[in-house]
C-alpha positions as CSV (number, residue, x, y, z in Angstrom):
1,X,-83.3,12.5,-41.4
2,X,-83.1,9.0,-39.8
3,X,-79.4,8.6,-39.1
4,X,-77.3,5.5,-38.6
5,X,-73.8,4.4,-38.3
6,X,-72.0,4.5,-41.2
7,X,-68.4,2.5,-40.5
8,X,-64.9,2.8,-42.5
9,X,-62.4,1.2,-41.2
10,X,-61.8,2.8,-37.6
11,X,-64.3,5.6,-38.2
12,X,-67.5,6.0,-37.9
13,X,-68.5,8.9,-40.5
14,X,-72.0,9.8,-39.3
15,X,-72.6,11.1,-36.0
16,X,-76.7,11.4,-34.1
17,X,-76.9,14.9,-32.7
18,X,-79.9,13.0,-29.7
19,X,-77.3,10.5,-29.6
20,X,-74.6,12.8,-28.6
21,X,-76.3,14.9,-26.8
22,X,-77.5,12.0,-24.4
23,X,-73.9,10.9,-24.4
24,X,-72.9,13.6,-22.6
25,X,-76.1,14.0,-20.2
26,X,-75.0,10.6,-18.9
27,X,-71.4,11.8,-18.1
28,X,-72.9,14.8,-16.3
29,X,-75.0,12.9,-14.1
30,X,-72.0,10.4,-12.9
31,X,-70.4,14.2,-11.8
32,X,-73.3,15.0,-10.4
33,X,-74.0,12.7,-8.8
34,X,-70.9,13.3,-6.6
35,X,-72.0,16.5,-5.3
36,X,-69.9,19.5,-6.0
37,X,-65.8,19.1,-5.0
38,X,-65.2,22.5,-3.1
39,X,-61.5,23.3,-4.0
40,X,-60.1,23.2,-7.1
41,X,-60.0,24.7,-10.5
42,X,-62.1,27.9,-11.1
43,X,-61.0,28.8,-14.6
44,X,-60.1,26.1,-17.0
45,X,-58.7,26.3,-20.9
46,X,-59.0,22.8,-22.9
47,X,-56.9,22.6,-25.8
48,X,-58.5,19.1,-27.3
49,X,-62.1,19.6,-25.4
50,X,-64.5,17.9,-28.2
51,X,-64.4,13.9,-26.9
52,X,-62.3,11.8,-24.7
53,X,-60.7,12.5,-21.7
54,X,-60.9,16.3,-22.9
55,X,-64.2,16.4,-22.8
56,X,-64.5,14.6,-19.6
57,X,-62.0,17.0,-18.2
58,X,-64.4,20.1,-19.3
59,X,-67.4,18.4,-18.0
60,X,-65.6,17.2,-14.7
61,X,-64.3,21.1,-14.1
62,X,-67.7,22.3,-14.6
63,X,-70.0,20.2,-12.9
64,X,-67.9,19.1,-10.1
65,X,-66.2,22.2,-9.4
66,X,-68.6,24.9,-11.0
67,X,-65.3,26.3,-13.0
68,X,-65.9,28.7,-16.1
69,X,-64.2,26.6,-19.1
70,X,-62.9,27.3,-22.0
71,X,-62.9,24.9,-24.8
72,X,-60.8,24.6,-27.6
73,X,-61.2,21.8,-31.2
74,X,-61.3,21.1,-34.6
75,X,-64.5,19.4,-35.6
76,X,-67.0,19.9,-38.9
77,X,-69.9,21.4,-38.5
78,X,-73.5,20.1,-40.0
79,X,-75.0,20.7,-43.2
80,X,-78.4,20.4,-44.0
81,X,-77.6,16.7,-45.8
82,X,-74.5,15.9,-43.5
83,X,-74.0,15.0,-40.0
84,X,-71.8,16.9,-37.8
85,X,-68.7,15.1,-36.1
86,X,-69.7,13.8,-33.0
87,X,-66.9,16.7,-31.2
88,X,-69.1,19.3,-32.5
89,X,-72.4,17.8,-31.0
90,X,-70.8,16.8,-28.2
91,X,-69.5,20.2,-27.6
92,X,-73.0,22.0,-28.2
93,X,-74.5,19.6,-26.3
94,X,-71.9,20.3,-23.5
95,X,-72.7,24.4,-23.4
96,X,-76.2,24.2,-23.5
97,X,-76.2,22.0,-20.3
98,X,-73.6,24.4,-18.4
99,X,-75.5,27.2,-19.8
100,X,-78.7,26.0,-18.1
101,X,-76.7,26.3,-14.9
102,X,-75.1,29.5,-15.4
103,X,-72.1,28.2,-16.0
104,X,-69.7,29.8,-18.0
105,X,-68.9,28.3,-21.5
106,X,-67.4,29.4,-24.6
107,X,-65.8,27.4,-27.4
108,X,-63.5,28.2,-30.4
109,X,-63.5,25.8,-33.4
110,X,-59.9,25.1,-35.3
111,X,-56.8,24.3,-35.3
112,X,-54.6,24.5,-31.9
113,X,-51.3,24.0,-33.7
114,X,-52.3,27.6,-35.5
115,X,-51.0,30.9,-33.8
116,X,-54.4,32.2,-35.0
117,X,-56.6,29.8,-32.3
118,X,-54.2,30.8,-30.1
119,X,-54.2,34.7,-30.4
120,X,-58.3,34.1,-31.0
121,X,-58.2,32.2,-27.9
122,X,-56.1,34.6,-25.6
123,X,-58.3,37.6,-27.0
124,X,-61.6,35.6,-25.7
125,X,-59.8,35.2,-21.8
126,X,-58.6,38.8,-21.4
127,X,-62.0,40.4,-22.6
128,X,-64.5,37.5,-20.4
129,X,-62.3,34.8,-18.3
130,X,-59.3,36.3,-16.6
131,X,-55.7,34.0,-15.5
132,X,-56.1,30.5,-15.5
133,X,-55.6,28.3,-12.7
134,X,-56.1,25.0,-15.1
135,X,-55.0,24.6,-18.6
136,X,-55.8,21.2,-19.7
137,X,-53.6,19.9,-23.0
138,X,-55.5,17.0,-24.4
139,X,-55.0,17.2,-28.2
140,X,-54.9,13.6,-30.4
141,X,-54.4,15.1,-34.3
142,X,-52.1,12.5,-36.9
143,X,-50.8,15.5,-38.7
144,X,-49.5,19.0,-37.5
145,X,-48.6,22.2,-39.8
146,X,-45.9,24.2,-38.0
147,X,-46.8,27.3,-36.9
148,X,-43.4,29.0,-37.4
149,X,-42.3,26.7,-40.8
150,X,-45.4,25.9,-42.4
151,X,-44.1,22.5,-42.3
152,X,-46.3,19.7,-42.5
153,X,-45.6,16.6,-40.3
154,X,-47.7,13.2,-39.7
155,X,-47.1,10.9,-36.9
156,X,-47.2,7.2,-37.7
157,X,-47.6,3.9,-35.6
158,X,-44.4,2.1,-36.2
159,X,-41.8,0.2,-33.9
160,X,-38.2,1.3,-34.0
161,X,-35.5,-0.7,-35.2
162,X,-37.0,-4.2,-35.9
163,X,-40.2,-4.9,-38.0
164,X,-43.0,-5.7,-35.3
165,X,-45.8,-9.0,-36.2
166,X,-48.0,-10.2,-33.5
167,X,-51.9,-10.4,-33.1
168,X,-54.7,-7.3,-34.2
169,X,-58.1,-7.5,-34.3
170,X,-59.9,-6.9,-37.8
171,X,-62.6,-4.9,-36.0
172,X,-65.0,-5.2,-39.3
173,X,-65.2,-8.2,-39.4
174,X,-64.3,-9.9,-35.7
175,X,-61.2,-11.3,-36.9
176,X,-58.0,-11.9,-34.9
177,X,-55.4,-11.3,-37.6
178,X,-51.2,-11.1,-37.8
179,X,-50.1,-7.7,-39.0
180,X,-46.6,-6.9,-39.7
181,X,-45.5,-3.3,-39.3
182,X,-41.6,-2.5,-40.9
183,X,-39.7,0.2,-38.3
184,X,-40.0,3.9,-38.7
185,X,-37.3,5.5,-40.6
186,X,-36.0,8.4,-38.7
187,X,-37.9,11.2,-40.9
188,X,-40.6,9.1,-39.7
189,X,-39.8,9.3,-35.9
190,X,-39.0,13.2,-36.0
191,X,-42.3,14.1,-37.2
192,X,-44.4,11.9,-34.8
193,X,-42.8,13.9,-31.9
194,X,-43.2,17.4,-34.2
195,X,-47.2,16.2,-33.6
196,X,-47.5,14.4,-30.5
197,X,-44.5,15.7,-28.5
198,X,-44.7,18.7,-26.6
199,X,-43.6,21.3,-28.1
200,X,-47.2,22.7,-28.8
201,X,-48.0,22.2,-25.3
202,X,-44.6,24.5,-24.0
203,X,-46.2,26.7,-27.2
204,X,-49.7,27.5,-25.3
205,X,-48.4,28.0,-22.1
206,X,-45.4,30.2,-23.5
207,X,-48.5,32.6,-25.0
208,X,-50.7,32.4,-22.1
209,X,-47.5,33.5,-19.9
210,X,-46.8,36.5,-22.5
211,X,-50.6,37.4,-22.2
212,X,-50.8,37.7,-18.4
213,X,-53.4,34.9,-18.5
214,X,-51.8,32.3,-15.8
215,X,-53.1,32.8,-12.4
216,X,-51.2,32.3,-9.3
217,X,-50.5,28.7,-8.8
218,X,-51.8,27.7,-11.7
219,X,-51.5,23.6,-13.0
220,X,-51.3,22.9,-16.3
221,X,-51.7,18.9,-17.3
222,X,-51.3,16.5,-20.8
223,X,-52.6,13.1,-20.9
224,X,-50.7,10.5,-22.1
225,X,-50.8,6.4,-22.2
226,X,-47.9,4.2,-21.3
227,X,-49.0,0.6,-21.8
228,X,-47.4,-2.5,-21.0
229,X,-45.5,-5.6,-22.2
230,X,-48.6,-6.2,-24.9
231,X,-48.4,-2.9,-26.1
232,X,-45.1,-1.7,-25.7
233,X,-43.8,-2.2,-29.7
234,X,-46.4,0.3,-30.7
235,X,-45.9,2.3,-27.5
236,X,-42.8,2.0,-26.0
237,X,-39.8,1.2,-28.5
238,X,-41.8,2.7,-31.0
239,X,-42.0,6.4,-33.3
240,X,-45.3,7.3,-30.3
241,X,-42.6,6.6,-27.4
242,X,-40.1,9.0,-28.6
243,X,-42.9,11.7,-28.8
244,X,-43.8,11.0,-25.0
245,X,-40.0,11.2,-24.1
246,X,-40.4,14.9,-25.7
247,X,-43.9,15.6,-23.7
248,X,-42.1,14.2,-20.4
249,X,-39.3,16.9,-21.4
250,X,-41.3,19.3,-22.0
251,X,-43.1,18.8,-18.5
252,X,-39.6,19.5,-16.7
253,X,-39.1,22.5,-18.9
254,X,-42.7,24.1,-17.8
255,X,-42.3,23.0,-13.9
256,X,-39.4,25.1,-14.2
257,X,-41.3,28.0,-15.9
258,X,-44.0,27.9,-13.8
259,X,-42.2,27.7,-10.9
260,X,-41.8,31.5,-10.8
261,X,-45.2,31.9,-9.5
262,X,-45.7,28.7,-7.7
263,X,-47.8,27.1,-10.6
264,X,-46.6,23.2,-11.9
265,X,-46.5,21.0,-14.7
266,X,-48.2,17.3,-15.1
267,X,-48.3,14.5,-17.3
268,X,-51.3,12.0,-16.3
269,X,-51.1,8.5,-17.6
270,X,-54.2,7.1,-18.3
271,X,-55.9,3.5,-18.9
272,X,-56.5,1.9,-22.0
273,X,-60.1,3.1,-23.1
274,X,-62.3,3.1,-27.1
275,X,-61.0,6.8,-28.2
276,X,-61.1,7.6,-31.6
277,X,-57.3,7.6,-31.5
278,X,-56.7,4.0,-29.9
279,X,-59.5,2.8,-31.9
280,X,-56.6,3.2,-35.2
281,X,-53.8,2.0,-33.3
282,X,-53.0,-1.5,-34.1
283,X,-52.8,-3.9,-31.2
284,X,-54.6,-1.8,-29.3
285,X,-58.5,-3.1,-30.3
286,X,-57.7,-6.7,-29.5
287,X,-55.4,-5.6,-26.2
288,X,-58.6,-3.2,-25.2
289,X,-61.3,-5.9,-25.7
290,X,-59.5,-8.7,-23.5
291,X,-58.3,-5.9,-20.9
292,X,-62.3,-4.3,-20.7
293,X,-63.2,-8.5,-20.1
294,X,-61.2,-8.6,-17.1
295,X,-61.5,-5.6,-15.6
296,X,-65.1,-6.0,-15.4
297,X,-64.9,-9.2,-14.1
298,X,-62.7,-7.9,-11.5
299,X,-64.9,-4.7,-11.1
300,X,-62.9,-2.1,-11.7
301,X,-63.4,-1.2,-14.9
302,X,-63.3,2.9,-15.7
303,X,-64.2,4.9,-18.7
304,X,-62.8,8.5,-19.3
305,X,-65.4,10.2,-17.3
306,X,-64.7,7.9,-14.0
307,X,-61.2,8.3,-14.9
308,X,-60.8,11.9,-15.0
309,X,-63.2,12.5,-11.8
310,X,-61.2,10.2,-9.9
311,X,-57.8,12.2,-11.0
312,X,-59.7,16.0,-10.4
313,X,-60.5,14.7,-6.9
314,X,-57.9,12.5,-5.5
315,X,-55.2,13.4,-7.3
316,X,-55.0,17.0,-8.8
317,X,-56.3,18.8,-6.6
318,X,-55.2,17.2,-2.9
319,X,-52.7,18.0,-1.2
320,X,-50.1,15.2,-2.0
321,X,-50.9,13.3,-5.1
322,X,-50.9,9.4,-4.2
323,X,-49.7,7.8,-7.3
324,X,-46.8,9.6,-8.7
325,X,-44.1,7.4,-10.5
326,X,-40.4,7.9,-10.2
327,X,-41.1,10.8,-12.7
328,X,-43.3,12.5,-10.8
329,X,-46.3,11.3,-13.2
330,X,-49.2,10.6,-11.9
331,X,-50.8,7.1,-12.9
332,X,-54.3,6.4,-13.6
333,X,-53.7,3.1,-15.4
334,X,-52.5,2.0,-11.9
335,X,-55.6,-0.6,-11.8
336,X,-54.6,-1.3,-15.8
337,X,-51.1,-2.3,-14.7
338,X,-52.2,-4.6,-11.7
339,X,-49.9,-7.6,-11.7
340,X,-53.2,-9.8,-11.7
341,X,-54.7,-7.6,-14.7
342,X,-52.0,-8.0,-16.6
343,X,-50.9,-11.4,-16.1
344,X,-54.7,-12.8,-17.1
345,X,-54.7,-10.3,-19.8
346,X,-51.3,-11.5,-21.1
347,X,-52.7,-15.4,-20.8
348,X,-56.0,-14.4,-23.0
349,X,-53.7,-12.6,-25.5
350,X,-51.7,-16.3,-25.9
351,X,-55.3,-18.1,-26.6
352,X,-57.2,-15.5,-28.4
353,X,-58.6,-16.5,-31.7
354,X,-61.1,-15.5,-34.3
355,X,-62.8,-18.5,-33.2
356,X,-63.4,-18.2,-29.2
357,X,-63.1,-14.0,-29.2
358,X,-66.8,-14.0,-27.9
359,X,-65.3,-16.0,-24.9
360,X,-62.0,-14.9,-24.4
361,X,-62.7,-10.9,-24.4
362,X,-65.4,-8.5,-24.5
363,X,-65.2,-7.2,-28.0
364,X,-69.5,-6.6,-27.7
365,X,-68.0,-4.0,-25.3
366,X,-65.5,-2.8,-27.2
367,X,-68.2,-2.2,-29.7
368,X,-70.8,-0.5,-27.7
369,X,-68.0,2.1,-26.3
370,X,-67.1,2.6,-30.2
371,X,-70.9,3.5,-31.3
372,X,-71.1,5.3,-28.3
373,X,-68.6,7.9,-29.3
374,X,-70.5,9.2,-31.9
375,X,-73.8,8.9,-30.4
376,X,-75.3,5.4,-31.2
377,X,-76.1,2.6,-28.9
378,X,-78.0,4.7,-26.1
379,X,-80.8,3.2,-24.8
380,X,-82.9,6.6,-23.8
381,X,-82.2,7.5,-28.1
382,X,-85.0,6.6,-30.6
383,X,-82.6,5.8,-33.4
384,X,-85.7,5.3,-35.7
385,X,-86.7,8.8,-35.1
386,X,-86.7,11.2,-37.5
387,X,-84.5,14.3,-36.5
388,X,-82.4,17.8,-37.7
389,X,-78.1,17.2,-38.4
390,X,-78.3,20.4,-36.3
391,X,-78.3,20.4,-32.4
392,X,-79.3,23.9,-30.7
């Protein structure tokens, strides 16, 4: 079939398997293009592997340091009238070019919250992989069923306290807009940490530990974003911020774990990129188009592939990490949170309008990077070309 975007809302519900597949060619060849990085991880596990920073993390351990990864995600598969999500093509695409260099690569499909992906998972690294020396925790769900309770919790993007209005950009239809959002209530707040705190995280490494499967010195890392004075209602004094005080409680609890066999715990804050996550987030596509306009002007502008190879091999893996925060994180939105960056960025915000958004920020950007996630946009892709939902 000829397949074409198909938008709703913040989703794109069609994925191209070429599309997809070229996507991830491209990221490869910026890796590659580095030459191989000599020490470091060997034998990776990430839990949230299908697009994003996950899946530059799995392509950045295999193709810059020739690790054996495992890759864990929820994605649909293709039917013979239905596309795929772009996780699952990205995630074929990803084996078949490690494969071709006799790399090692297995993934398992479902849900990571489930004790079932996790005893599936730790059953597939005893019988072919071995400890781990790298276990990536990269996982972006709104909702979270318990594996103990059964319990079924969904985060939400509210502020705490006050009701929150300011600017958001009606990405349909290139429209700065005023949206109000009324606080969480505290129901609310508990169940955003239940799905993007950390217990699931201290959950993984807690089975991995029981299973013999953490090497010697192992690392084990979450991504998180912080933000700044634009984006603090949603982020900071907001339902999302108490879930990252639980994930930066949860990294003290498994330094102290894995401090029994010299292994350590990290939370990596990254910059403000088009994921399918931020892309729902309000505030976040207006704050991302103006940020994207001048840190390309100012050249140094990252996506998650130059982002996570510059934290594998400056940061993870030398000897003293150069940009650790007075938590010991270690920040990646350092060039974000330039007091230059942010002061233009904060200016644009003030004069940003419907009217002048094709001057004040780079929304064509903003769109490309969206398409681009589920495999549109490339220029090496015939879109008009007739081809299979499935991608061998």
């Amino acid at each position: 079939m000829i397949i074409k975007p198909r938008v709703r809302g913040f989703v794109c519900t069609t994925a191209h398997p070429v599309g997809c597949e070229a996507n991830v060619a491209e990221q490869i060849k910026y890796v590659t293009s580095h030459g191989p990085v000599m020490n470091g991880t060997k034998k990776v596990l990430i839990i949230g592997a299908s697009t994003g920073y996950g899946l530059a993390s799995r392509i950045t351990a295999a193709f810059g340091f020739n690790a054996a990864t495992v890759g864990i995600f929820f994605e649909k598969e293709p039917t013979s009238e239905h596309t795929a999500t772009a996780g699952w093509y990205n995630s074929v695409a990803f084996e078949k070019a490690a494969q071709a260099k006799n790399l090692y690569a297995k993934s398992i499909n479902g849900d990571a919250f489930s004790d079932e992906i996790k005893a599936t998972t730790i059953e597939l690294l005893k019988n072919e992989v071995g400890p781990l020396d790298l276990i990536i925790y990269s996982v972006a769900s709104p909702r979270r069923v318990h594996p103990k309770t059964g319990y079924v919790a969904k985060s939400v993007l509210k502020p705490i306290g006050d009701t929150f209005t300011g600017k958001t950009l009606d990405t349909d239809r290139a429209e700065v807009k005023t949206i109000t959002i009324e606080p969480a209530t505290p129901e609310e707040i508990n169940d955003t940490v239940a799905v993007m705190g950390g217990e699931d995280w201290e959950m993984w490494l807690d089975a991995l530990d029981k299973a013999g499967l953490l090497a010697q010195g192992c690392k084990t890392l979450s991504y998180t974003y912080l933000g700044e004075k634009q984006t603090w209602p949603i982020y900071g004094k907001a339902a999302i911020g108490k879930a990252k005080e639980d994930l930066d409680r949860a990294c003290v609890a498994l330094n102290q774990r894995l401090s029994a066999i010299e292994g350590s715990a990290h939370i990596a804050v990254m910059k403000a990129i088009v994921t399918q996550a931020s892309s729902a987030i309000p505030i976040m596509p207006l704050y991302i188009s103006l940020l994207y306009k001048v840190m390309k002007d100012k050249k140094v502008h990252e996506g998650s592939i130059e982002q996570i190879y510059r934290l594998f091999s400056t940061q993870l893996f030398s000897t003293v990490p150069s940009n650790l925060d007075e938590q010991g994180r270690i920040r990646l939105d350092d060039w974000e949170l330039r007091d230059d960056i942010q002061a233009q960025v904060e200016e644009l915000w003030k004069k940003v309008t419907t009217e002048n958004l094709a001057e004040m920020a780079d929304f064509k950007g903003y769109q490309a990077d969206f398409f681009r996630l589920f495999g549109f946009g490339l220029a090496s892709v015939d879109y008009e070309a007739d081809v299979s939902t499935e991608l061998r």
